[in-house]
N, C-alpha and C positions, 0 to 999 in steps of 0.2 A: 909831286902831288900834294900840294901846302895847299891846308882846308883856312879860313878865317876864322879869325879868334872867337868873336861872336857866333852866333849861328842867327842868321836874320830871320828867326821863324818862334814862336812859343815853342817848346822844348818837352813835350810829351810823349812817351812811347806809344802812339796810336796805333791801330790794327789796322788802318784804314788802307795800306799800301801792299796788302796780301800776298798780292801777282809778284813781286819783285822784290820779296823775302824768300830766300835760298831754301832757312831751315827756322823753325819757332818752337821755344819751351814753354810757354806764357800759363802752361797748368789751365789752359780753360778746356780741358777735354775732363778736370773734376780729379785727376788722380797723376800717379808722375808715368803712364806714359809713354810720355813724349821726349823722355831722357829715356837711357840704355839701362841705368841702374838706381838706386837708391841707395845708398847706403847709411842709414839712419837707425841703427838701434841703436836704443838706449847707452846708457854711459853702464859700464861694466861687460855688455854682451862681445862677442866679436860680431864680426860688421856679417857674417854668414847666420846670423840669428834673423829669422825675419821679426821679430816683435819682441816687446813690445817697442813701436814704433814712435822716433822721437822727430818724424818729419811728418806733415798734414798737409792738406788744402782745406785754406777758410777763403772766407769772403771779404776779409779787409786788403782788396786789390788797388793796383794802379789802374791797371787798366780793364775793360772785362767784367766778370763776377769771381774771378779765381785770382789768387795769390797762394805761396807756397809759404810753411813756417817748421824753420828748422832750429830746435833746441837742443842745447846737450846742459846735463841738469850740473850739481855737484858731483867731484870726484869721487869716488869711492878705490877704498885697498887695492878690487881686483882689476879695476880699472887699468886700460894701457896709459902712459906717458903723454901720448898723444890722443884727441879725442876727436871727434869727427860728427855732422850729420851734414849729408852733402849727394845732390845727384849729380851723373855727368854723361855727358854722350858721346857720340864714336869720333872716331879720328874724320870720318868722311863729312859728318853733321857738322863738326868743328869747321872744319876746309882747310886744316894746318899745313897741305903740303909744301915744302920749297918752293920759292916762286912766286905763290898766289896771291891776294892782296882783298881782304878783307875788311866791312865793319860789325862789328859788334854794339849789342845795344840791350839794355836790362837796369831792372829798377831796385831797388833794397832801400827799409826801411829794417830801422833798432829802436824798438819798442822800451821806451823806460821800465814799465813793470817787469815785462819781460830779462832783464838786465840790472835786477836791483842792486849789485856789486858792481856793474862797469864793466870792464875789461882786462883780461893778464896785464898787470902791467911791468912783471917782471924785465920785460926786452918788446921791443919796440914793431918784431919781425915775424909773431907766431900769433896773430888774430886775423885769418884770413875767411874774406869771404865769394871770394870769386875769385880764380888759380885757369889756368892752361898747363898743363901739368903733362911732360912730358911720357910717352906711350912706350911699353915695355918695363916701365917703373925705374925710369933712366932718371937720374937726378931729379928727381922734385921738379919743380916749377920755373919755367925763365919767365912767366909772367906772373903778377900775384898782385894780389887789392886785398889792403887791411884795415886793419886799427890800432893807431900807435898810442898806446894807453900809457905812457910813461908820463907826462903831461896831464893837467887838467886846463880848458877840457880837452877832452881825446881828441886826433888827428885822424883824419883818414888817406889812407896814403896810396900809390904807383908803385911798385918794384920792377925794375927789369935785371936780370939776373945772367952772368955766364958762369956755365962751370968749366973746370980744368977736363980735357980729353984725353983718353978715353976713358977714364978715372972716373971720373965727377968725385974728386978727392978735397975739393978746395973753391971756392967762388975767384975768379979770373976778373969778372970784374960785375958792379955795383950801381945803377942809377937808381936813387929814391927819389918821388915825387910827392911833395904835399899836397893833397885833392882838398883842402879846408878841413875847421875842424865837425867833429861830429855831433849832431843833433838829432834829439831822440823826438820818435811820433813824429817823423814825418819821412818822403819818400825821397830818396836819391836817384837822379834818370844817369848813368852812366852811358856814352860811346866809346870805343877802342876803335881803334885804326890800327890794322897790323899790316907789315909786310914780312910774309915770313921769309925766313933764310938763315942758316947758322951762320952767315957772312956779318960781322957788324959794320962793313960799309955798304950793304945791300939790304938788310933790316933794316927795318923802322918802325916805331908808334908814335899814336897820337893819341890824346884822351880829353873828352870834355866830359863835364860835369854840369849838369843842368842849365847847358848853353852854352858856359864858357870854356874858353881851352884852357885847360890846364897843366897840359903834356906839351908843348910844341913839338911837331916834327921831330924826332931824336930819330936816330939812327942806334943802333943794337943789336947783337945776334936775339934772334928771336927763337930760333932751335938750337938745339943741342948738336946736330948735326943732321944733313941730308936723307938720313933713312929712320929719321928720329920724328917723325911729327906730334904734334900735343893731342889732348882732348880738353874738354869745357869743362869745368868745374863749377858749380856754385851749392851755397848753403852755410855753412859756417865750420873752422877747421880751428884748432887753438891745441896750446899744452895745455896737459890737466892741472884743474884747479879749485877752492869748492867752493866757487860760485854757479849759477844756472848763469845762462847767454843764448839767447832770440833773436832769429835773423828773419825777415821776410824779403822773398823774393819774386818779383812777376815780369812778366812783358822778355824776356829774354827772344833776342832773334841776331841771324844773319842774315848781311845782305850784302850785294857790290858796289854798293855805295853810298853816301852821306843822306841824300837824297831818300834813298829809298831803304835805309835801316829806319830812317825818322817817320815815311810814311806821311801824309796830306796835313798840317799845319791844322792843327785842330780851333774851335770856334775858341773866342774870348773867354774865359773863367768865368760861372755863374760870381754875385758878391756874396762874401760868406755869411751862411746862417745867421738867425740871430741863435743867441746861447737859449740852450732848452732850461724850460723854465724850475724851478727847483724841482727836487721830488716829492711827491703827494707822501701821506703818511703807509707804511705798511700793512698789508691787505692779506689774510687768507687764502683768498683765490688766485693769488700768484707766490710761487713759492720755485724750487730748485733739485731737484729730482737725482738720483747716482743710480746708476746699475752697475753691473760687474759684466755686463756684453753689450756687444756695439748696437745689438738691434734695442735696444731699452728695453730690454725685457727684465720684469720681478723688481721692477727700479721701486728705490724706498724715498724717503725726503731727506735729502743730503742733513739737513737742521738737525743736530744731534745725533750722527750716525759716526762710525767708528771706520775710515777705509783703510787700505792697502793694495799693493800691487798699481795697475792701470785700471783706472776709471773712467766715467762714461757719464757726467754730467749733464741734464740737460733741462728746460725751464718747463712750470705748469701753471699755463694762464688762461683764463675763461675766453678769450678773443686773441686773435690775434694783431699782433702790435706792428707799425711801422718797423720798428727796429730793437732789438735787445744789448743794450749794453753791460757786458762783463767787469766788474772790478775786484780784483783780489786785494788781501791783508788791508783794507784803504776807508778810512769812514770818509775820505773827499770822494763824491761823486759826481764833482762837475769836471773833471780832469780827464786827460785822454783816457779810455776805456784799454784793459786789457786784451779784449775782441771782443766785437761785436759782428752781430748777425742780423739780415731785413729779410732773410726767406726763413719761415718754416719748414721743418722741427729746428728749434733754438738752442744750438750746443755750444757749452764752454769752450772745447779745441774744434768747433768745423766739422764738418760732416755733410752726410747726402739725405735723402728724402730717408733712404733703406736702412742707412748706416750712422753711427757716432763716430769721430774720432776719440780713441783714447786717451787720457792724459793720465802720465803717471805719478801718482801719489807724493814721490820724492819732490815731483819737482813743484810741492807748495813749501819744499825750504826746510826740511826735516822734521821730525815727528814732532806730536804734540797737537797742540790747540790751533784752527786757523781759521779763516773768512773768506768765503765769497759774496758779493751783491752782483742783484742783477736787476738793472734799471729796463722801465720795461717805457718805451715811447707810444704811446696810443695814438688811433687816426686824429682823435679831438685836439690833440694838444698836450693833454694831459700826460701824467707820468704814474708810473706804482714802482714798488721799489718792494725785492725781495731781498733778506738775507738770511744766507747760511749757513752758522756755525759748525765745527766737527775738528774732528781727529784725526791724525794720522799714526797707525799706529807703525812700530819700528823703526 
């Protein structure tokens, strides 16, 4: 079943092919879901803490109005070894049984601000963010999509993995794949092609990367064994370390085939924008708001306030704007935006009409002094531009 290296089509994960997607995580239902679990608290909680919460849905999607964004901030003391914000679905959503013969298909973007350190670059093998991760908690992962940070710039990489049986004491054998290197602010369209099977002359994958193969055909056990099947993973998974690291994730789907993970060949690319015009001078009537609960309630003006804990940022402007662009620690403000939001209410981490997401305090980089701007695009053309100094205290 050898796919062509190219793919003769623009290469976008479109919705357009509905009917003849198996199962979809693509977060445009506003929340996660459409996975089985989340597991995203913060860096120090265990992963049984429901908050505060270090995974959202915002609006900087591939595809849709929805995108997912998973952060794990700095290490701390009581922090585990390992650090995690990641959702995953069932064995059945997955289709990992022996035998069956899937594609896969999902988009990921690593946001410079987001990732002002980079990546572990300790070892080449523990920045994951998309895993098939064996069910029963059987050896880890025989698939796994990273970042090899050992290099600048960083690589994004294929693992296929076997372990020793019935042990998983040892790795039996190893194929790494370089998928290019990585670039930040902007989106990666991944396909997999599995066949599963703990047989490695009966396994196989394939893998492209925004059209091209990158993977050819390999053959590999892709299970651990016959009553061992995986489940899906994605979000972001690393050793600890005390950097923050931002993964966004959308468009996630199965299907039975090439054809129809991709979905209808979507219209030519508008030409890009032209660049927005500088920012107008700063204005009163638009300014940056904090509360301490998700509904904004008793919110003060972030500009010279003192926070802690998880916060609840969000913008106050006399009109509403096409679009609000976020920048943190940054006086350039013609640079990718941190997040940005075109629906109102206009929140720093994403949110609903009802609700904020929260962002926690830590993760503007440890206590002290720091900046948010928020660029605000008007119907006219025009720009205003708010900023907000403050504290972190602890």
């Amino acid at each position: 079943m050898l796919a062509t290296a190219m793919l003769g089509m623009a290469f976008v994960l479109t919705g357009t092919a509905a009917a003849d997607v198996v199962w979809r995580g693509d977060y445009e239902t506003g929340n996660f879901s459409q996975w089985n679990e989340a597991q995203t608290a913060c860096t120090g909680f265990p992963v049984s803490v429901v908050g505060p919460s270090c995974g959202w849905i915002g609006t900087d999607a591939r595809e849709g109005r929805h995108a997912a964004t998973f952060q794990i901030g700095p290490h701390t003391s009581d922090a585990p070894a390992y650090e995690r914000a990641e959702v995953y679905t069932t064995v059945p959503n997955t289709g990992s049984y022996e035998g069956q013969d899937w594609y896969y298909a999902w988009s990921t973007k690593f946001p410079r601000g987001g990732n002002p350190g980079g990546f572990w670059p300790t070892y080449g093998d523990h920045n994951y963010f998309t895993t098939f991760h064996n069910s029963g908690n059987v050896c880890g992962s025989n698939i796994l999509f990273g970042i090899d940070a050992r290099q600048s710039p960083a690589r994004l990489y294929a693992q296929f993995v076997r372990f020793s049986r019935p042990d998983c004491d040892s790795v039996t054998d190893r194929k790494k794949f370089d998928l290019g290197p990585l670039e930040y602010d902007r989106w990666f369209d991944f396909v997999l092609h599995v066949k599963w099977s703990p047989d490695p002359s009966v396994g196989f994958v394939e893998v492209w990367v925004d059209g091209q193969q990158r993977v050819p055909q390999t053959f590999t056990a892709t299970l651990h064994s016959s009553t061992v099947p995986a489940y899906w993973k994605q979000g972001f998974y690393r050793t600890a370390w005390n950097w923050t690291n931002t993964v966004l994730h959308d468009g996630a789907r199965r299907a039975s085939s090439l054809g129809d993970v991709l979905g209808s060949p979507p219209p030519p690319p508008p030409p890009p924008p032209p660049p927005p015009p500088p920012p107008s001078p700063e204005t009163g009537d638009y300014g940056l708001m904090v509360s301490g609960s998700p509904n904004r309630s008793n919110a003060v003006p972030l500009d010279g306030a003192t926070v802690s804990g998880t916060v609840y940022v969000f913008t106050r402007q006399p009109e509403n704007p096409t679009r609000v662009r976020f920048f943190g620690e940054t006086t350039d403000l013609s640079g990718s935006p941190w997040h940005s939001e075109s629906i109102a209410p206009y929140d720093f981490a994403g949110g609903s009409v009802d609700s904020a997401n929260g962002y926690p305090s830590w993760g503007f980089y440890g206590g002290g002094a720091h900046k948010i701007s928020a660029v605000f695009d008007l119907p006219n053309g025009e720009t205003r531009v708010a900023t907000a100094s403050f504290s972190v205290s602890g």
